[in-house]
KOLVEXNU-344145 format. One line per field, with one value per residue (C-alpha): residue number from 1; residue in one letter; x, y, z. Coordinates in Angstrom, 3 decimals. Example, Ala and Ser with C-alpha at 12.3 -4.5 7.8 and 13.67 -1.06 7.14 Angstrom:
2
k 1 2 .
r a s .
u 12.300 13.670 .
v -4.500 -1.060 .
w 7.800 7.140 .
END
This chain:
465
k 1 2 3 4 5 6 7 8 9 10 11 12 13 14 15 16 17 18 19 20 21 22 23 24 25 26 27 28 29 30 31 32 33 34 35 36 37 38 39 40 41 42 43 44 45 46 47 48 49 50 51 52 53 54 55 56 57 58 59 60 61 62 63 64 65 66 67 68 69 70 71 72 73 74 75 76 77 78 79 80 81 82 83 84 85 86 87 88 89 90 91 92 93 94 95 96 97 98 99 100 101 102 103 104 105 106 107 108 109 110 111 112 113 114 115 116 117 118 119 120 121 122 123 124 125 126 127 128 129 130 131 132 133 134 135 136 137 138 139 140 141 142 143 144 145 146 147 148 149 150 151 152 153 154 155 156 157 158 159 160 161 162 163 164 165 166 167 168 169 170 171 172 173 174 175 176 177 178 179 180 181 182 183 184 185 186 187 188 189 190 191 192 193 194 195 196 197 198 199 200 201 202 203 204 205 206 207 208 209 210 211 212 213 214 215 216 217 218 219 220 221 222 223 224 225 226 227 228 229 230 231 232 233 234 235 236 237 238 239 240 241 242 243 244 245 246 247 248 249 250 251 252 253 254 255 256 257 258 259 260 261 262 263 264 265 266 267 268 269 270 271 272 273 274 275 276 277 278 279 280 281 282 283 284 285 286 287 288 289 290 291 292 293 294 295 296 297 298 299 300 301 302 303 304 305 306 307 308 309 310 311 312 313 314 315 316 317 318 319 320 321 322 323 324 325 326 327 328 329 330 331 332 333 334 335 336 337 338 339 340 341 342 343 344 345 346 347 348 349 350 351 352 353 354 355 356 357 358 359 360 361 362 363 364 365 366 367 368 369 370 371 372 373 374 375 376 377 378 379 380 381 382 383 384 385 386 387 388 389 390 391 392 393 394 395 396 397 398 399 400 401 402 403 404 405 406 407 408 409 410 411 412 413 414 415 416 417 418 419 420 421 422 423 424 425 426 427 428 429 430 431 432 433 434 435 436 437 438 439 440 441 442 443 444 445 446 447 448 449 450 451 452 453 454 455 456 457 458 459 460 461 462 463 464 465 .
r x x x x x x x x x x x x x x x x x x x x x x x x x x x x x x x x x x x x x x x x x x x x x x x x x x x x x x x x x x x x x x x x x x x x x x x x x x x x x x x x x x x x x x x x x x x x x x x x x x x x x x x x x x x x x x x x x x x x x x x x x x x x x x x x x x x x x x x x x x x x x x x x x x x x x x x x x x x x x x x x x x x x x x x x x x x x x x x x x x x x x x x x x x x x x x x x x x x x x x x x x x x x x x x x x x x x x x x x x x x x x x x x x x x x x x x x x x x x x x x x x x x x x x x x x x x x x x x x x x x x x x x x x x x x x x x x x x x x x x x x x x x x x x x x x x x x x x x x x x x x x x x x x x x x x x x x x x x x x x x x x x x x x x x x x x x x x x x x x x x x x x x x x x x x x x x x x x x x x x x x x x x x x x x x x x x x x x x x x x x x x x x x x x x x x x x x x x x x x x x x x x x x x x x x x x x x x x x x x x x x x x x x x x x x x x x x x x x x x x x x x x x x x x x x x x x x x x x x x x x x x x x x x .
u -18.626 -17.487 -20.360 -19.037 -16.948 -16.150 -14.661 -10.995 -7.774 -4.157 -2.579 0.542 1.518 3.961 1.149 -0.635 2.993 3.835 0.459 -0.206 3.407 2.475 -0.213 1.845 4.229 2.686 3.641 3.945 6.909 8.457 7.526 6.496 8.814 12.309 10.926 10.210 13.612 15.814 12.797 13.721 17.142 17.801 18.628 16.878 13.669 14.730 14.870 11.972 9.960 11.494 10.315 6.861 6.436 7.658 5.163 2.379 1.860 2.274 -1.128 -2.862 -1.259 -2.382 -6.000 -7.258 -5.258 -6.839 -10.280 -10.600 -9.188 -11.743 -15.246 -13.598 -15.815 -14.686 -14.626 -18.065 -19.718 -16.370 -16.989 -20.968 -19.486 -17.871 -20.702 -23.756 -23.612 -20.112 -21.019 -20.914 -17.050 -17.479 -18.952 -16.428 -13.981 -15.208 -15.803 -11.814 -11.475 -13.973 -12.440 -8.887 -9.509 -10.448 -7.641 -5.431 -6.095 -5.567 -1.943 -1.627 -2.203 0.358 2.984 1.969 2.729 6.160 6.801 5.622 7.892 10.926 10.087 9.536 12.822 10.657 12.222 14.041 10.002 9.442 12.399 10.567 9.513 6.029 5.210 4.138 1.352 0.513 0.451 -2.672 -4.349 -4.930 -8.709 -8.136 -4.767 -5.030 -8.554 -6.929 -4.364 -6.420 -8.936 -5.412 -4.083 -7.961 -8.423 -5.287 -6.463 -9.765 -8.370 -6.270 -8.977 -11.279 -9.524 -9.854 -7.443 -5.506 -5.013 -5.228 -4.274 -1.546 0.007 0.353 2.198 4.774 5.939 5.673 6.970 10.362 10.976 9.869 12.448 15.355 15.044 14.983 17.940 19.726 18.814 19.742 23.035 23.280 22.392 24.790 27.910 26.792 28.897 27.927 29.633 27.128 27.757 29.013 31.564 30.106 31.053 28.337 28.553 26.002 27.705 27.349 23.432 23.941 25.760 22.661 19.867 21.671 23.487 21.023 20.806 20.398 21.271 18.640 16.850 13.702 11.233 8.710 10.694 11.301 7.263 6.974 9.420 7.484 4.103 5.556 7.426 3.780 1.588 3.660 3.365 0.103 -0.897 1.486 1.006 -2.454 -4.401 -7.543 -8.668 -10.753 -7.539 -6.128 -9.152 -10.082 -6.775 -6.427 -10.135 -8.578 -5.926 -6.268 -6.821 -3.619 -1.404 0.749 -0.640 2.654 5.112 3.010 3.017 6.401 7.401 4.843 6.402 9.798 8.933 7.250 9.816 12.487 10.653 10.458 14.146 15.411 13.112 14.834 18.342 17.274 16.228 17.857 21.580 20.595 18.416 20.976 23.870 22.512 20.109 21.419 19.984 17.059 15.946 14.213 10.507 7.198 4.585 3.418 6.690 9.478 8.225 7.170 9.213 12.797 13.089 13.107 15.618 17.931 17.387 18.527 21.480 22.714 23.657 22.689 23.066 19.519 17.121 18.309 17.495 14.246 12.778 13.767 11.854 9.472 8.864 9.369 6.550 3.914 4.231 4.446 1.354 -0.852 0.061 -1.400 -4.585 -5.469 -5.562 -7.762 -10.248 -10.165 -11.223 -14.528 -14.884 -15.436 -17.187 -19.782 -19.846 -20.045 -22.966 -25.268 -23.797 -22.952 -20.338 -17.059 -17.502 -20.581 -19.147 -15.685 -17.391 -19.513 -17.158 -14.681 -17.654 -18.467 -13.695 -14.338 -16.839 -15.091 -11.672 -12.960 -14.068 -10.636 -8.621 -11.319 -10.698 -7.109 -9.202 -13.018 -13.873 -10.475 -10.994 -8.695 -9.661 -8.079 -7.997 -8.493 -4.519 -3.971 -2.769 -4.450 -5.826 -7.983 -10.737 -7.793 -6.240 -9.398 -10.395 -7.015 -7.430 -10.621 -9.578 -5.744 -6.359 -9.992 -11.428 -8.565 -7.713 -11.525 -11.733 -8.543 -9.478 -12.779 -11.134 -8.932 -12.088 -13.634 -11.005 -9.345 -12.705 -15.877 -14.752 -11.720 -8.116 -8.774 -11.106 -7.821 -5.334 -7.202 -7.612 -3.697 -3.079 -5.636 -2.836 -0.925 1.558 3.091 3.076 5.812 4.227 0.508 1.107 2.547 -0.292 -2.987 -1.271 -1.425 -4.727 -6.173 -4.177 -1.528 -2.566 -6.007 -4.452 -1.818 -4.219 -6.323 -3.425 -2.958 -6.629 -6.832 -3.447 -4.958 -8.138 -6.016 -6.692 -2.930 0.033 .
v -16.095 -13.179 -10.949 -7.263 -7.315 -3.854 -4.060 -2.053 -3.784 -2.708 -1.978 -4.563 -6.991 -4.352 -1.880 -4.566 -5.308 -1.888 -1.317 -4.395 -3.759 -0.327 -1.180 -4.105 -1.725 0.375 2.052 -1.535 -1.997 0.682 1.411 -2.214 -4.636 -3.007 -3.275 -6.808 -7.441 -5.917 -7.456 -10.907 -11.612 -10.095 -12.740 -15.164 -13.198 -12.431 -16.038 -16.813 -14.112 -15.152 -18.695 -17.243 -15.247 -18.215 -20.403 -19.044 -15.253 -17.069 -18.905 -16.380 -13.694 -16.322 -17.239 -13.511 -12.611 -15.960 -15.314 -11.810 -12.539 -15.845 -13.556 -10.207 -8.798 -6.717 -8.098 -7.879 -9.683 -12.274 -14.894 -15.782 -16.192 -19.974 -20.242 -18.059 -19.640 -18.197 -14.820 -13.306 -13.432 -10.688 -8.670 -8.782 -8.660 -5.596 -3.634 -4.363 -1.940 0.539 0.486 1.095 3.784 6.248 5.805 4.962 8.370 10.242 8.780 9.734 13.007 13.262 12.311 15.374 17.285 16.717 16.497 20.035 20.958 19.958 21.634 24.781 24.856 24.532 20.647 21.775 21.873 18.347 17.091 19.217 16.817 16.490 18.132 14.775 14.710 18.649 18.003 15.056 16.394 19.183 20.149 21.484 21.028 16.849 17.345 19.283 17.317 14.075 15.423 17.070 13.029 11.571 14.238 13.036 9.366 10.466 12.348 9.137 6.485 8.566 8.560 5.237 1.812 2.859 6.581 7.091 3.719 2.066 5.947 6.386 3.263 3.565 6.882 6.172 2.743 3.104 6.578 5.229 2.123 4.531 6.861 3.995 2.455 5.635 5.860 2.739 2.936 6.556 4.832 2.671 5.096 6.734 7.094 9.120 9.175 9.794 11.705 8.578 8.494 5.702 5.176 3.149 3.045 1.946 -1.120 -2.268 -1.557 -3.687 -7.012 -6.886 -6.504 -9.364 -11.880 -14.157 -13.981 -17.467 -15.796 -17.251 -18.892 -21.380 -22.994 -20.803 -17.507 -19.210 -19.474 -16.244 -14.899 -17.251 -15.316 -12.088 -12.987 -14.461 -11.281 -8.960 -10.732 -11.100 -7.727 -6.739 -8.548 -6.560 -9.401 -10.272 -6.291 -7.051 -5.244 -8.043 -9.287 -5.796 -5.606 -9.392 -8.662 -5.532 -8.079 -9.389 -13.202 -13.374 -12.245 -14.726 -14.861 -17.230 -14.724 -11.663 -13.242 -14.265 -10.278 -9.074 -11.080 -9.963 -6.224 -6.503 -8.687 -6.183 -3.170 -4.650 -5.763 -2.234 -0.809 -2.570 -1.577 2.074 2.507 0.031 0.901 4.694 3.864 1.759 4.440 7.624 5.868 2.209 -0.813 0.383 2.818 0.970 1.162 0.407 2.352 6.240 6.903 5.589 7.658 10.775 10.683 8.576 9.201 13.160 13.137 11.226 13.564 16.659 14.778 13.955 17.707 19.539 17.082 15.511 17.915 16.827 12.726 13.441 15.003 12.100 9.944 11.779 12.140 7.914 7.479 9.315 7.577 4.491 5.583 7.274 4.098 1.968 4.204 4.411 0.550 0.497 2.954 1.422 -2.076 -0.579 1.656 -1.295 -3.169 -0.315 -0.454 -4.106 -4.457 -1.502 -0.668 2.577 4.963 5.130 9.056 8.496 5.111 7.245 10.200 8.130 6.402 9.199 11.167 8.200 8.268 11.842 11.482 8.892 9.633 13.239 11.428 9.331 12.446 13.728 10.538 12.354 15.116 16.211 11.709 10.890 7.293 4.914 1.392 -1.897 -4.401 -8.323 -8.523 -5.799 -2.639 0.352 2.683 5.160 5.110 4.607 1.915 0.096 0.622 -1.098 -3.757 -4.721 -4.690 -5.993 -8.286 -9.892 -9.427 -9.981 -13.356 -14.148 -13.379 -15.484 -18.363 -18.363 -18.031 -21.212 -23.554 -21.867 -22.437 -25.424 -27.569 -26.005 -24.758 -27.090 -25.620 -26.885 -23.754 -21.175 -23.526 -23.626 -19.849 -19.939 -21.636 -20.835 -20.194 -23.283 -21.541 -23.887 -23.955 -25.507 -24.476 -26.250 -29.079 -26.346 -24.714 -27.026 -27.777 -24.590 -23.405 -26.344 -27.528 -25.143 -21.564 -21.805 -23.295 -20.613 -18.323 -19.240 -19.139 -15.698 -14.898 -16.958 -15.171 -11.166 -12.197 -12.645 -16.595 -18.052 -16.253 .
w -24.423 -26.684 -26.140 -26.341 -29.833 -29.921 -26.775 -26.837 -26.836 -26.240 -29.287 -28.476 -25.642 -24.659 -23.944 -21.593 -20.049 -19.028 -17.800 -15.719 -14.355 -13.919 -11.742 -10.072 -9.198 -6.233 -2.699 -1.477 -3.695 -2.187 1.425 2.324 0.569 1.839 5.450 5.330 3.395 6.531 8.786 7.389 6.817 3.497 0.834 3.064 2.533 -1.481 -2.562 -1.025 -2.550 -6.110 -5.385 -4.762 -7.277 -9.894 -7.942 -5.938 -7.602 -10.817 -10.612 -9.167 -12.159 -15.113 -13.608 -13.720 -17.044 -19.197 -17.244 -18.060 -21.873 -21.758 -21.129 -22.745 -19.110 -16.282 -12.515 -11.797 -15.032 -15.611 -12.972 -14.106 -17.404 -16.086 -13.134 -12.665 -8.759 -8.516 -9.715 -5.944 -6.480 -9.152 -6.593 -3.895 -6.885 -7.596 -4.273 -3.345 -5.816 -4.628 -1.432 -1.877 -4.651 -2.229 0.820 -2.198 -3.876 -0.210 0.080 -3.503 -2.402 0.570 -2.394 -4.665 -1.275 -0.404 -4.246 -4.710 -1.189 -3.113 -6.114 -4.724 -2.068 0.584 1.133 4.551 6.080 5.724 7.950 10.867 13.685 13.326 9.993 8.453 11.523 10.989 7.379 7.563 10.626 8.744 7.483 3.935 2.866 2.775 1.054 -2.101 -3.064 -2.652 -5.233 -7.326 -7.691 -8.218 -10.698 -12.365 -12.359 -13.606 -16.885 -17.772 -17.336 -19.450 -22.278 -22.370 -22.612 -25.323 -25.458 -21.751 -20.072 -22.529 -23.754 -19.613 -19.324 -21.977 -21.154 -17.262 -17.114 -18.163 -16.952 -13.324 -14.064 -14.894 -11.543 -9.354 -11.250 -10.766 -7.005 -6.092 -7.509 -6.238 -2.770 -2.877 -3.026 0.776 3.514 6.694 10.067 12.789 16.021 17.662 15.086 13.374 9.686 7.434 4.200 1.187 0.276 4.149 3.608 0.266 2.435 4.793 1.966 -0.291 2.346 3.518 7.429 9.565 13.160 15.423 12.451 13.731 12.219 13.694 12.304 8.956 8.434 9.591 6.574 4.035 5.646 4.841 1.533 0.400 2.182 -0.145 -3.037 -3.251 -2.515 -4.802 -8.088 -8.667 -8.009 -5.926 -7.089 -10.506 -12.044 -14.461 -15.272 -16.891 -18.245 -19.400 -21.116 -23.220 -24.452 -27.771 -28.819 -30.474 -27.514 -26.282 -22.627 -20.789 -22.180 -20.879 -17.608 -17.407 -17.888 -15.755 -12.970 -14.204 -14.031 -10.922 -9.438 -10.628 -9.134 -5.663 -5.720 -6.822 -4.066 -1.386 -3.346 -3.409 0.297 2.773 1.801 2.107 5.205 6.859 5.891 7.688 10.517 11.641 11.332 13.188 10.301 8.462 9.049 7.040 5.583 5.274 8.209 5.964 2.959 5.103 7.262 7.216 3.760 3.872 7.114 4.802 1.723 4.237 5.528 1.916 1.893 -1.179 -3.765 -1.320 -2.961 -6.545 -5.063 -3.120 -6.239 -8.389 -5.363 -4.786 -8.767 -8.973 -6.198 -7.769 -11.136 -9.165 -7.647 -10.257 -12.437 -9.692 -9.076 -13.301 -13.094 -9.376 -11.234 -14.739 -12.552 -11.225 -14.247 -16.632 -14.228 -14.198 -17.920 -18.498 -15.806 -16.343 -20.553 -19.312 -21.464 -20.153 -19.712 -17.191 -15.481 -15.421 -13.532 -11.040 -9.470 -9.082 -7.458 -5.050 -4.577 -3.646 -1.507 0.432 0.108 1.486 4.548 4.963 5.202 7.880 9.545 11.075 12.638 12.476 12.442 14.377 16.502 17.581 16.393 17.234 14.076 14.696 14.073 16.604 15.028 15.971 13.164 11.778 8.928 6.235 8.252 9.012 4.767 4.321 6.258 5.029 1.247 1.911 4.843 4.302 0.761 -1.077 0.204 -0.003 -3.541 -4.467 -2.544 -4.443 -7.568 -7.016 -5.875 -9.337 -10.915 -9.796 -8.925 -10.445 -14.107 -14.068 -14.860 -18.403 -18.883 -17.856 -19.925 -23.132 -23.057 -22.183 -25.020 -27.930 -30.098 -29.930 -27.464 -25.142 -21.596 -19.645 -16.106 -16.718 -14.620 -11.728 -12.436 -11.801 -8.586 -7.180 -8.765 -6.877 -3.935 -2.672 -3.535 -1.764 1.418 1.313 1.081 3.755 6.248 4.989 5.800 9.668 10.312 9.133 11.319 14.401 14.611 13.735 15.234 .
END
């Protein structure tokens, strides 16, 4: 099973923390997971994304983690390891990757922008109806900081999982944990009166993010916040991408795999929560309940109206953001890279310079033709859940909404019926280490995950409401 010996490892289960947190922790942390909280009912929506996490995202976390420790292989080569019949899963596994690299990279990109806005006093700019739209419709401009953040990626994945990967993490990690501590407390001490001569205040943001919220509470809207709650979760726990089982595969033998979980959800867990802290009190303060909104328009564009109405004292904050979001990011897009990286390596025995170096020349190439996709390739296309988008939506949806959830619930029928969970427990437990969630486990791995899942993937194909 142990083919590839001089395989590298992170130097210490803190190393392979930080960086499977780091790539847990992504833009859907912060621009998706704070929507759905004030979507949901605040607490009501909290609790039952805890409960997930310690349940659902759990099994899903540990499968990919043993597997990739199990075969010491990358995405694409670990599956055939426990069935050669299975080995399509690798595949898939490995193309989610390939696809959200790219769009990934672009949006990593629009970050260095409005970073490098702040930084240079040009911050007043980006409150300017319709600079956000100017800014990605435009030809060049999108193009060169795309290939700025990719080129940033590239330089940390090539120096490989220890000086590059795990050095990235540690410094990155808990820097990006104290600036969104220091927001979210920051946020919290608001207090704007608006023209109506409304007065909000922080701690009013904080009641509706924390108090759970039963007004109007069905069974019908309660599934729909356990949709959500498990939607977010799994997209953002890093899994269903190839990414832990290239990182669980650098881990070594003697790592205690149920306490590296059990912080990984922590840290990730902790992220989201301090997300929601950070922007719904400040959201809710200067804009209303109605503020809050999700994806590229509350980063691009709710997020810098609030900086400018903060007064001066906003330019010192949005840096600090905008600084927060790109480690969040670039930490995110080293582990998306590193997954198809060592999948090139462990399939075809390439070096890590030349696997390193194709695949950021195939990003390139496509993420070139995502930011075209807002001008010389603009189309309106309506997705099978019907939201209306553009090549970066429609890569997106494909990855997030399909693939993913296709790759997981082949992994559980692996897993759970094929290999056996015995196969994922022994690795869990080489050492002796005990494991008081195995008989959770099993039950998920085999029963509720998958069918979970696949209500995840009939509702993203437009088939339940």
């Amino acid at each position: 099973m142990e083919k590839n010996n001089s395989r590298s490892t992170f130097t210490s289960s803190l190393g392979f923390v930080f960086a499977a947190a780091g790539s847990a922790v992504g833009l859907g942390n912060i621009w998706r997971f704070p929507y759905l909280a004030a979507k949901d009912g605040g607490g009501l929506f909290l609790v039952t994304y805890v409960v997930l996490a310690l349940t659902f995202g759990f099994a899903l976390l540990t499968t990919e983690i043993a597997l990739g420790r199990k075969t010491r292989q990358s995405p694409l080569t670990a599956y055939k390891q426990l069935s050669a019949k299975w080995s399509w899963i690798g595949i898939v596994a490995c193309l989610v990757p390939a696809i959200i690299l790219p769009y990934y990279s672009v949006i990593g990109g629009w970050i260095l922008k409005y970073l490098a806005e702040f930084l240079t006093g040009n911050a007043a700019s980006t409150v300017a109806d319709g600079y956000f739209t100017g800014f990605i419709t435009a030809q060049w401009a999108p193009i060169i900081w795309f290939a700025i953040f990719l080129l940033a990626t590239m330089l940390v994945v090539y120096k490989g999982v220890q000086q590059g990967i795990e050095r990235l993490s540690k410094v990155l990690m808990p820097v990006l944990l104290v600036l969104i501590l220091c927001i979210a407390i920051f946020s919290l001490t608001l207090t704007h009166t608006d023209e109506a001569g409304v007065t909000r205040t922080g701690l009013q943001g904080l009641a509706i993010y924390l108090i759970p919220n039963f007004e109007g509470m069905t069974l019908s809207k309660f599934l729909g916040v356990l949709t959500d709650a498990m939607g977010q979760l799994f997209f953002s726990i890093s899994v269903a991408m190839g990414i832990m089982i290239a990182y669980g595969s650098y881990v070594s033998k003697e790592t205690n795999l149920v306490q590296s979980v059990n912080r990984i959800e922590f840290f990730d867990t902790l992220v989201a929560f301090l997300a929601g802290l950070m922007i719904i009190p400040a959201v809710y303060t200067f804009m209303g309940p109605e503020g809050m909104s999700s994806g590229p328009s509350l980063m691009f564009i709710s997020m810098p109206k609030i900086f400018s109405a903060m007064g001066g004292i906003g330019i010192v904050v949005g840096i600090a953001f905008f600084v927060m979001v790109t480690f969040a990011a670039l930490t995110s897009s080293v582990s998306i890279m590193e997954a198809v990286t060592s999948s090139f390596m462990d399939e075809f025995h390439l070096k890590r310079k030349t696997s390193v170096l194709l695949v950021t020349l195939g990003a390139f190439i496509m993420g070139t033709i995502v930011c075209l996709g807002y001008n010389l390739f603009y189309f309106d296309l309506t997705l099978p859940n019907g939201a209306v988008g553009q090549i970066l939506d429609i890569l997106d949806y494909a990855s997030n909404n399909i693939l993913m959830p296709l790759v997981s619930i082949a992994t559980c029928i692996l897993v759970g019926w094929v290999a056996k969970p015995k196969a994922i427990i022994d690795e869990i437990t080489l050492n002796g280490e005990r494991f008081p969630r195995e008989k959770l486990y099993v039950v998920m791995v085999k029963y509720v995950t998958p069918i979970m899942l696949l209500f995840l993937l009939l509702q993203s194909l437009g088939i339940v409401k």
